[in-house]
C-alpha positions as CSV (number, residue, x, y, z in Angstrom):
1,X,-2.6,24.3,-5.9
2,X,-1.3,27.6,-7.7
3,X,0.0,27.5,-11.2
4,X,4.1,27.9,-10.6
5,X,6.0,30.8,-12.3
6,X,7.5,31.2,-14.2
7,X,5.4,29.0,-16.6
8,X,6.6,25.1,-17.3
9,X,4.8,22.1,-17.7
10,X,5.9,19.8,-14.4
11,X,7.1,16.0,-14.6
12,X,3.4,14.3,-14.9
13,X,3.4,16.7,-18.4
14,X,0.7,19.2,-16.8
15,X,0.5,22.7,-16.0
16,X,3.6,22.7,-13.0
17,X,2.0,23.9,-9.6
18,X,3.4,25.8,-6.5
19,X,2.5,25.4,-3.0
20,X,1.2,28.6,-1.3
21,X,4.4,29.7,0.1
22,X,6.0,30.1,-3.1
23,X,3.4,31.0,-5.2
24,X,2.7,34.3,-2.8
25,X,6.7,34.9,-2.8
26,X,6.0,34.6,-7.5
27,X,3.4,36.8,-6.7
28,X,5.4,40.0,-5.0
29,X,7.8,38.9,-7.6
30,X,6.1,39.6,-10.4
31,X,4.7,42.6,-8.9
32,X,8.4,44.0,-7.5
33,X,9.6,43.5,-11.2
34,X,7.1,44.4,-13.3
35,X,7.1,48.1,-15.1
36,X,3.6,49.9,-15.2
37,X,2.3,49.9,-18.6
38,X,4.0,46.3,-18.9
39,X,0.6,44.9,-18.6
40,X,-1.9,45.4,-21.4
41,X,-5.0,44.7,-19.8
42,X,-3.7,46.7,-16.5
43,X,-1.6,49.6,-17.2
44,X,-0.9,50.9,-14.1
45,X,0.0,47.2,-12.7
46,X,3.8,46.9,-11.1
47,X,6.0,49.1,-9.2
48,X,8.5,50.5,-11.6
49,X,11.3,49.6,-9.9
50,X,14.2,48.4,-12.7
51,X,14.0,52.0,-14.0
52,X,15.8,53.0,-11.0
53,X,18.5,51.1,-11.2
54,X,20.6,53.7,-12.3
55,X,19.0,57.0,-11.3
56,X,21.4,58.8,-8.8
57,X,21.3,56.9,-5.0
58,X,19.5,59.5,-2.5
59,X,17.8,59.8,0.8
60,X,14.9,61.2,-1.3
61,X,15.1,58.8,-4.2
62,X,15.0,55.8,-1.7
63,X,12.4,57.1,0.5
64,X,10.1,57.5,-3.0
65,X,11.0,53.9,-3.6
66,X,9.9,52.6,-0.7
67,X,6.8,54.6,-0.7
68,X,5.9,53.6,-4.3
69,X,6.5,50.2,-3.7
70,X,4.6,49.5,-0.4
71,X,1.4,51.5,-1.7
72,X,1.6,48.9,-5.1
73,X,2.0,46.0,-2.3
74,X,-1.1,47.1,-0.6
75,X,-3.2,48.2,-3.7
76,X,-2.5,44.8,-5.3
77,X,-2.0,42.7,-2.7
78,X,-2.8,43.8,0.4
79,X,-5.6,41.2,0.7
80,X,-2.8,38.1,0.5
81,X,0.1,39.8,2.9
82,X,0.8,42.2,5.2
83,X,4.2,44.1,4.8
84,X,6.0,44.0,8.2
85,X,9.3,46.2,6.7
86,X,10.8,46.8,3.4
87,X,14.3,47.7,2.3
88,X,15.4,48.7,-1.4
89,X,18.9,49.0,-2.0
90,X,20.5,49.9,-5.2
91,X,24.2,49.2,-5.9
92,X,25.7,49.8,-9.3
93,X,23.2,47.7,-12.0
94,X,22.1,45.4,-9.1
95,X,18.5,46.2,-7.2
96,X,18.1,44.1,-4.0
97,X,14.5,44.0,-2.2
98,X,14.0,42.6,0.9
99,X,10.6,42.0,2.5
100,X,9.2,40.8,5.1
101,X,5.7,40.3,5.3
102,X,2.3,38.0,6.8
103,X,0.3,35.8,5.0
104,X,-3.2,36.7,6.0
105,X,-4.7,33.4,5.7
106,X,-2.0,31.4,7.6
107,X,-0.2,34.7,10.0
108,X,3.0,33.3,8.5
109,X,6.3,35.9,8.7
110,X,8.3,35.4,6.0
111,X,11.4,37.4,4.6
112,X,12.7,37.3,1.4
113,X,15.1,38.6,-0.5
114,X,14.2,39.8,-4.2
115,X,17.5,40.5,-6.4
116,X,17.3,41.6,-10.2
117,X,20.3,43.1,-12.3
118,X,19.8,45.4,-14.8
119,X,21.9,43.6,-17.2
């Protein structure tokens, strides 16, 4: 078993735990979400994504997004999944992510949907 995220102590008063499934989807999550530099002991960890939220909507701007984000996917964990497409959408303070991806160790698609607001 995984330890669950965001951190809690479960019913039996341990460490709470997350089956694979969801601890793979805390995993992009925490990645998607997290700003580089965020992370003291790995600087360039994350995707830098939330700083976008209001930067001016573009062809460009998305295509850079997308980029950025699918090469942090595959540097951090392209051993876990295998990213199958990836949209990035952002409308007013809202970012919206939505991935779908493989499990290497199972083959399992999955798509999910990864929503943060800015405020």
């Amino acid at each position: 078993m995984n330890v669950d995220f965001p951190f809690r102590i479960g019913a039996d008063a341990r460490t709470a735990t997350a089956a694979d499934p969801k601890h793979v989807r805390d995993m992009i999550d925490i990645l998607l979400f997290t700003q580089p530099g965020e992370r003291l002991m790995r600087p360039d960890f994350g995707s830098g994504l939330l700083q976008y939220v209001f930067a001016p909507n573009s062809a460009e701007l998305a295509a850079a997004l997308k980029l950025t984000v699918q090469a942090g996917l595959d540097q951090w964990l392209g051993d876990i999944v295998d990213v199958r497409s990836l949209e990035i959408e952002a409308i007013e303070a809202t970012l919206s992510v939505r991935l779908s991806y493989s499990v290497r160790a199972t083959g399992e698609v999955r798509t999910e949907a990864f929503v943060r607001s800015a405020s």
